[in-house]
C-alpha positions as CSV (number, residue, x, y, z in Angstrom):
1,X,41.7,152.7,130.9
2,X,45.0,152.2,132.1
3,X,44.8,148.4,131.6
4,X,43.7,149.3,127.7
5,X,46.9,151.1,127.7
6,X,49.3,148.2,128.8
7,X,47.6,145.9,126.6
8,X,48.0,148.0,123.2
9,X,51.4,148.7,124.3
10,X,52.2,144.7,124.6
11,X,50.3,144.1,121.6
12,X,52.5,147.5,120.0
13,X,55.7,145.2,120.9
14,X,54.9,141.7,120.8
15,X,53.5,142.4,116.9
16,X,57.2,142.9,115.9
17,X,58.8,139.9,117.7
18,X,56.4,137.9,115.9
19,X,57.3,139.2,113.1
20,X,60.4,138.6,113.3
21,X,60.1,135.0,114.2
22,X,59.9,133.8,110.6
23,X,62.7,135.7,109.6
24,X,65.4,133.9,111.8
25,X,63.5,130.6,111.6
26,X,64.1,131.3,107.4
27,X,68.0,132.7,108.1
28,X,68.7,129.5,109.8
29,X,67.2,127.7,107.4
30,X,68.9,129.0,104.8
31,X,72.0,128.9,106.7
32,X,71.7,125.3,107.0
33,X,70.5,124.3,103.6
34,X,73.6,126.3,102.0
35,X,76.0,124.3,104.6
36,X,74.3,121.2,103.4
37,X,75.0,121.7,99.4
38,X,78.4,123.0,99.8
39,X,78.9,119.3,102.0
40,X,77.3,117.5,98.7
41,X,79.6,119.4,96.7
42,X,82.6,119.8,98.4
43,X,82.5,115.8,98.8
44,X,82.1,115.4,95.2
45,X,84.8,117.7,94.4
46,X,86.8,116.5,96.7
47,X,86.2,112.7,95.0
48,X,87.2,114.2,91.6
49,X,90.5,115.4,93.1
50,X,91.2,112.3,94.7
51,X,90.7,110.2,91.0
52,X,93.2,112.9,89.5
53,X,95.7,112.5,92.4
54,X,95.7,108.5,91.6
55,X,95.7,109.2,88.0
56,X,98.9,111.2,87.9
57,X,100.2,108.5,90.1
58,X,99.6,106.3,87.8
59,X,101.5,108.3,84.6
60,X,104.0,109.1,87.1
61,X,105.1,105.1,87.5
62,X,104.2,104.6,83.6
63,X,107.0,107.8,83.1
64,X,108.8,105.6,85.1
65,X,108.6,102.1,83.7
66,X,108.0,102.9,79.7
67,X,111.3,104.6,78.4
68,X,113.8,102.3,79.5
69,X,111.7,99.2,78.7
70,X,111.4,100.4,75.2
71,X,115.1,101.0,75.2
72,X,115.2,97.2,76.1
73,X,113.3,96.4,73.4
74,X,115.9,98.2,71.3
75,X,118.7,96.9,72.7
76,X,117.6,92.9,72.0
77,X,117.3,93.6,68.7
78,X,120.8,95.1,68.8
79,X,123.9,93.3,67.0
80,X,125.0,93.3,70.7
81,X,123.2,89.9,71.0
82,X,125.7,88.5,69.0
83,X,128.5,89.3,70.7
84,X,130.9,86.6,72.1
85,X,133.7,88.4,73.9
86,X,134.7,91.8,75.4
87,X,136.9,93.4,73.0
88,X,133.8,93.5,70.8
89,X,131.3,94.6,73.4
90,X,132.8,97.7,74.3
91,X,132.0,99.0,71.3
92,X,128.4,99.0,72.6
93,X,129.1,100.5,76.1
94,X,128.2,104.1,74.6
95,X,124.7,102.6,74.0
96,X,124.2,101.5,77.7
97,X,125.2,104.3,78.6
98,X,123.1,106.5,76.7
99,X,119.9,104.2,78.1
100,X,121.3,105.7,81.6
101,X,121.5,108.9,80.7
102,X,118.0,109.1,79.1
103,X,116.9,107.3,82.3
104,X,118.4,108.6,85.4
105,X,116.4,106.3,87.5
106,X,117.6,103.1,86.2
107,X,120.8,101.9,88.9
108,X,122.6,99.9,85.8
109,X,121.8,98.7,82.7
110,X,123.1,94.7,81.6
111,X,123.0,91.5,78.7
112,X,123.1,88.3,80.4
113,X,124.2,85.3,77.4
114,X,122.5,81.8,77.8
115,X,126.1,80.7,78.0
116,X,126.9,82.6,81.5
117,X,128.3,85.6,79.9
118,X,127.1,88.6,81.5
119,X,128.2,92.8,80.9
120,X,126.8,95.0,82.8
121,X,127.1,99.3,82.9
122,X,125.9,101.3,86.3
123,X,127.0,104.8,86.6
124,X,129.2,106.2,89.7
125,X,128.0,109.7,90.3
126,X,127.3,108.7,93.9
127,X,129.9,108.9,96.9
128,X,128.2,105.7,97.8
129,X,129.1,103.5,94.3
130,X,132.0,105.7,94.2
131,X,133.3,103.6,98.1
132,X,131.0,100.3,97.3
133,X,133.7,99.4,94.1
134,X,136.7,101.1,95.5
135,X,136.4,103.5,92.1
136,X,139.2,105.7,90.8
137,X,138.5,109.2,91.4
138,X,138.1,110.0,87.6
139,X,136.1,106.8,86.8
140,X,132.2,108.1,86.2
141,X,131.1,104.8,84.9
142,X,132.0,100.8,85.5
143,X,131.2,98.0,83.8
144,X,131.4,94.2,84.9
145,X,131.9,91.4,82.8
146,X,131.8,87.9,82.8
147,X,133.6,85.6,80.5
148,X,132.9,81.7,80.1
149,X,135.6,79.9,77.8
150,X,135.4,76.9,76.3
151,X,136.5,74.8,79.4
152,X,133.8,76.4,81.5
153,X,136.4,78.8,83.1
154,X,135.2,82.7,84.4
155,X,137.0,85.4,83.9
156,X,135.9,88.5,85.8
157,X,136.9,91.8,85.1
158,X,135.9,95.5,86.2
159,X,136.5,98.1,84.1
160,X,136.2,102.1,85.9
161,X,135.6,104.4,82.6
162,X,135.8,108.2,82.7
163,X,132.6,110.2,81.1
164,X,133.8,109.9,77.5
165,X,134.0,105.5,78.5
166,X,137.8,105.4,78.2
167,X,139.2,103.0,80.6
168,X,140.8,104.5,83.5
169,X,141.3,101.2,85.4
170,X,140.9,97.6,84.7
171,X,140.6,95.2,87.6
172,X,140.4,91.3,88.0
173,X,137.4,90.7,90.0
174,X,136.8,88.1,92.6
175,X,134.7,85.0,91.4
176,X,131.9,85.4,93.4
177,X,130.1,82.5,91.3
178,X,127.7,85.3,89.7
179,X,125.2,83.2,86.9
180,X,122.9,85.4,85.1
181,X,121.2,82.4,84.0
182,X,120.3,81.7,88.0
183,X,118.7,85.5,88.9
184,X,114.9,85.9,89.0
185,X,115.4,88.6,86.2
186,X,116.4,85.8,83.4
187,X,114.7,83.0,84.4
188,X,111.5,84.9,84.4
189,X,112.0,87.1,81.1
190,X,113.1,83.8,79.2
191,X,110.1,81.7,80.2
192,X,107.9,84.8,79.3
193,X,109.4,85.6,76.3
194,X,108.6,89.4,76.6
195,X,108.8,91.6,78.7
196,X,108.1,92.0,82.4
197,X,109.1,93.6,85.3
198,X,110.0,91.3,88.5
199,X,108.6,91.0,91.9
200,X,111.0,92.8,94.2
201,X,114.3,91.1,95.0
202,X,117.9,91.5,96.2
203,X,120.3,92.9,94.0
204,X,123.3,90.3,93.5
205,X,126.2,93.6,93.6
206,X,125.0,96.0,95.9
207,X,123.0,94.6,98.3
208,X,120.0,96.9,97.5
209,X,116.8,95.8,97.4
210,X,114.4,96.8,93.9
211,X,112.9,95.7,90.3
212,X,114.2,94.7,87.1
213,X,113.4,95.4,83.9
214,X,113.6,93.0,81.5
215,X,113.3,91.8,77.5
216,X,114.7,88.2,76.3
217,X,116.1,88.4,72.9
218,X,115.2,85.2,71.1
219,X,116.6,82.4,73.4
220,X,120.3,84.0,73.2
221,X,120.2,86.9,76.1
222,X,118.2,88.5,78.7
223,X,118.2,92.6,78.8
224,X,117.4,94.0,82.0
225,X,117.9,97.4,83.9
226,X,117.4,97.7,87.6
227,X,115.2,100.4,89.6
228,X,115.9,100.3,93.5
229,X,112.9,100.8,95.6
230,X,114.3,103.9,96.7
231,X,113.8,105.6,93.4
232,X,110.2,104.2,92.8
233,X,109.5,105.7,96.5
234,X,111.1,109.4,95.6
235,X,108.4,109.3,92.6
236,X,105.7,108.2,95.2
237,X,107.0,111.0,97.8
238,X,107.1,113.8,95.0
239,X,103.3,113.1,94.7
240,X,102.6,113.5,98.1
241,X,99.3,115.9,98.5
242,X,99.3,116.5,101.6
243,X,101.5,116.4,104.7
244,X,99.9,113.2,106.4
245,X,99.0,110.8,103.4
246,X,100.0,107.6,102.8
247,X,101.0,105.9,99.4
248,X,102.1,102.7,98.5
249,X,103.0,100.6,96.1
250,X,102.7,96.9,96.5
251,X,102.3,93.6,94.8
252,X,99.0,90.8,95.2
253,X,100.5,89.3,98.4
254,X,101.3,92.4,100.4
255,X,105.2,93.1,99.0
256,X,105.5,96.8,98.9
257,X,107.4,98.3,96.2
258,X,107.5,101.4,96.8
259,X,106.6,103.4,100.1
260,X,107.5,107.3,100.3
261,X,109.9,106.1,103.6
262,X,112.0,103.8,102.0
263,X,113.6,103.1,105.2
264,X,111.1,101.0,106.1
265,X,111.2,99.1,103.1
266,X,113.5,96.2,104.2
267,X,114.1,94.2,107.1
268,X,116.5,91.8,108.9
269,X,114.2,88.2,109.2
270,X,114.5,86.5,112.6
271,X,117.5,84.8,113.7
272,X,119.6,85.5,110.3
273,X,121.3,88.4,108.8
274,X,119.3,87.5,105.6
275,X,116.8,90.8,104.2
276,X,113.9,90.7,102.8
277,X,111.4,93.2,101.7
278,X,108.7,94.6,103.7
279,X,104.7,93.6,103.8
280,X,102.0,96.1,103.3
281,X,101.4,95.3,107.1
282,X,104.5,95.6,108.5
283,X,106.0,99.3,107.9
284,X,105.0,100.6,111.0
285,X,102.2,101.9,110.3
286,X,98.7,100.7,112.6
287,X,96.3,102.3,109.7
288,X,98.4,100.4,107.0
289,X,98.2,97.0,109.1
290,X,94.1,98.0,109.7
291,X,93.7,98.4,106.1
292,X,95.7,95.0,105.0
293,X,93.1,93.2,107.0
294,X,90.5,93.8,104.8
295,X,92.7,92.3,102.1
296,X,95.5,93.5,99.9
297,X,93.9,92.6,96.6
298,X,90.3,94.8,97.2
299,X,90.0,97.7,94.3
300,X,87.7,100.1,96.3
301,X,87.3,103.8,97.5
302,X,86.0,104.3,100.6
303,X,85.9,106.5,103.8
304,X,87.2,105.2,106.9
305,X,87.5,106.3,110.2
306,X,91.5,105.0,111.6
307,X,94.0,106.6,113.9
308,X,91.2,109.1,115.1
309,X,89.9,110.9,112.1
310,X,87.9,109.8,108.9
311,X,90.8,108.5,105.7
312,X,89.5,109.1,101.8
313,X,91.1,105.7,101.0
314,X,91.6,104.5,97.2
315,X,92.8,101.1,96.4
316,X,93.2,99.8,92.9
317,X,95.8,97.8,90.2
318,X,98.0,99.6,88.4
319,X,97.6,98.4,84.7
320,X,101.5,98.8,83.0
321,X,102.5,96.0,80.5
322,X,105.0,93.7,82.1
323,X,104.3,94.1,85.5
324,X,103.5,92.1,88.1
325,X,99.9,92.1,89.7
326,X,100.5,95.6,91.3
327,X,98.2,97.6,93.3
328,X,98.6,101.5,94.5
329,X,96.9,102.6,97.6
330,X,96.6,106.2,98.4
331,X,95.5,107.2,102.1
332,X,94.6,111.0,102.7
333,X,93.2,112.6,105.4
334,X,89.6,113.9,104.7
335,X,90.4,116.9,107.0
336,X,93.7,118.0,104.8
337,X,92.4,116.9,101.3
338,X,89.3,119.6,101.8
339,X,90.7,121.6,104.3
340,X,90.1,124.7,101.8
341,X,86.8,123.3,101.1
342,X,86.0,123.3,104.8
343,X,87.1,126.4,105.8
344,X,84.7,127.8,102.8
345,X,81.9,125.8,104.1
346,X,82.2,127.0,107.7
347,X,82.9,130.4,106.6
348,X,79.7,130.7,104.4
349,X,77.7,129.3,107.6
350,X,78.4,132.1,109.7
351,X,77.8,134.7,107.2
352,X,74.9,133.7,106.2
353,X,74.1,133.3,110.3
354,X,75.5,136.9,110.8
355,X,73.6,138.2,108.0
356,X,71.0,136.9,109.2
357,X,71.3,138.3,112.9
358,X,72.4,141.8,111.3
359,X,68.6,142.0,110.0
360,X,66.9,141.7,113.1
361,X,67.7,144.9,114.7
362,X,67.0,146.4,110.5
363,X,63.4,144.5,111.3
364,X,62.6,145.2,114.8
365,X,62.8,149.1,113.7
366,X,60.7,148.7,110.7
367,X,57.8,146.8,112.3
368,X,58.0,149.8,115.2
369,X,57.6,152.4,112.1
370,X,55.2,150.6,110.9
371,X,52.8,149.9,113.9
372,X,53.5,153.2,116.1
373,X,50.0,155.2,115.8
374,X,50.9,157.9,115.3
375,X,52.8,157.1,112.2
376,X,49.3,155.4,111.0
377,X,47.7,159.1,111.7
378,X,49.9,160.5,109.5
């Protein structure tokens, strides 16, 4: 009798763990299967959001690239062209200047003559134009030009303007043997005959290095407007998602345009004081130089694992008009571009997990109701 007893008492709590067997093999399996989906769609979200970061790159650089190149296109069909000596191109100074003001990240704005002549308009809000040209204080703007007589003889001049262009100083300016005709800007907009936007280069007047602009007009003169790579890198830094991504602008043969640390853009070449611009490979940067060996020229997205953790990496050409074979390659961390998107994913886990443990005690009550004898009597 007494072993009847034991063995309806385990039977009276074994029944219930049974029972309740099924229901944490299905809460796990639920837990699981909802942490699987939200992966699947957390990874595809996160996929659009990456195409939507690149795009606004993208119309970022086009903001950057189309106004003043259509002001170009203005400007050679100007009577400016035809123009043949100072006195008669100041009357056009407020027009270069306007292009600047529309487009505050142009550095200057210029004509170059297939004679030699040359005018060119930069503004001087900075400290640093202000002490690179020895300005006046009250001088906001300065224009160089460049006169070729008859007898092949320059005349340089400076002229430091105040913001309404009157001339607050005009100053003789060493002959420096400056040729419009001989900078990579000219030669490359004539033989095009439209307009394009150079390869990356050093600026002849302040040493700085960027891109030019540029629209021949007929076979008379060359327009062109310069953009140092420091301003193309403040528009890639202001698109910056997260705190640890990488974005940079570069050309077909590794030449980086624009990097959000512009300090590393240039770089003194071995045994010269000569500078030149920077490689995709060489701003110091191992997941940069790790992704350059699988070629600079590859239009891909991918996942990689560098530098310890997985990289959502997109590589592609940037389609402007004028430009260059250029690529833009955006690097973010998988971890920070879904970091929301992973905390949701982990948090819905362990709900569902705690839920889950929550209804066992809820069960092992119930099946004891249910299978205590004397609730059966009843």
């Amino acid at each position: 009798m007494p072993e009847t007893k034991r063995t309806a008492t385990g039977r009276f709590l074994l029944a219930p763990l049974l029972g309740m067997l099924p229901l944490l093999l299905l809460g796990i399996t639920l837990s699981l299967f909802h942490y699987q989906q939200l992966n699947r769609l957390m990874h595809a979200d996160g996929n659009a959001i990456f195409q939507r970061i690149v795009q606004q790159v993208t119309r970022e650089l086009e903001n950057v690239y189309h106004p003043p190149m259509q002001a170009l296109n203005l400007l050679a069909l100007s009577k400016l062209v035809n123009t043949d000596s100072l006195s008669q191109r100041m009357d056009y100074l407020p027009m270069l200047a306007q292009v600047l003001t529309d487009n505050p990240q142009l550095n200057s704005v210029y004509a170059g003559w297939h004679d030699g002549d040359y005018l060119m308009l930069r503004p001087l809000g900075s400290r640093i134009n202000q002490q690179r040209f020895s300005a006046p204080q009250r001088a906001r703007w300065m224009a160089w030009h460049i006169d070729i007589d008859e007898e092949d003889n320059r005349h340089n001049s400076y002229l430091f303007l105040d913001e309404n262009l009157k001339i607050v100083e005009a100053r003789l300016a060493a002959d420096e043997g400056y040729d419009p005709r001989q900078r990579p800007w000219y030669a490359a907009a004539s033989k095009a005959d439209q307009r394009m936007i150079t390869t990356p280069y050093l600026f002849f007047s302040t040493r700085e290095f960027g891109t030019t602009l540029a629209r021949a007009s007929g076979s008379i003169a060359v327009f062109g407007a310069d953009l140092t790579l420091d301003r193309l890198s403040e528009t890639l830094r202001q698109q910056r998602m997260t705190p640890s991504s990488e974005l940079v602008l570069y050309t077909s043969d590794g030449v980086v345009v624009a990097y959000q640390d512009p300090h590393r853009l240039q770089h003194t070449t071995q045994g010269s004081s000569y500078l030149e611009p920077r490689h995709f490979n060489e701003l110091g940067s191992t997941l940069l130089a790790t992704l350059a060996l699988d070629g600079y020229t590859r239009e891909r997205q991918t996942i990689k694992t560098l530098e310890g953790q997985r990289w959502v990496i997109q590589q592609q050409r940037i389609d402007i008009m004028g430009t260059p074979d250029v690529y833009l390659a955006v690097l973010v961390p998988e971890t920070e571009l879904l970091s929301e998107a992973y905390r949701l994913r982990t948090l819905g886990f362990w709900l569902s997990l705690g839920i889950s443990a929550l209804l066992l005690p809820l069960s092992w009550v119930l099946w004891r109701v249910l299978l205590d004898p004397r609730n059966r009597d009843r």
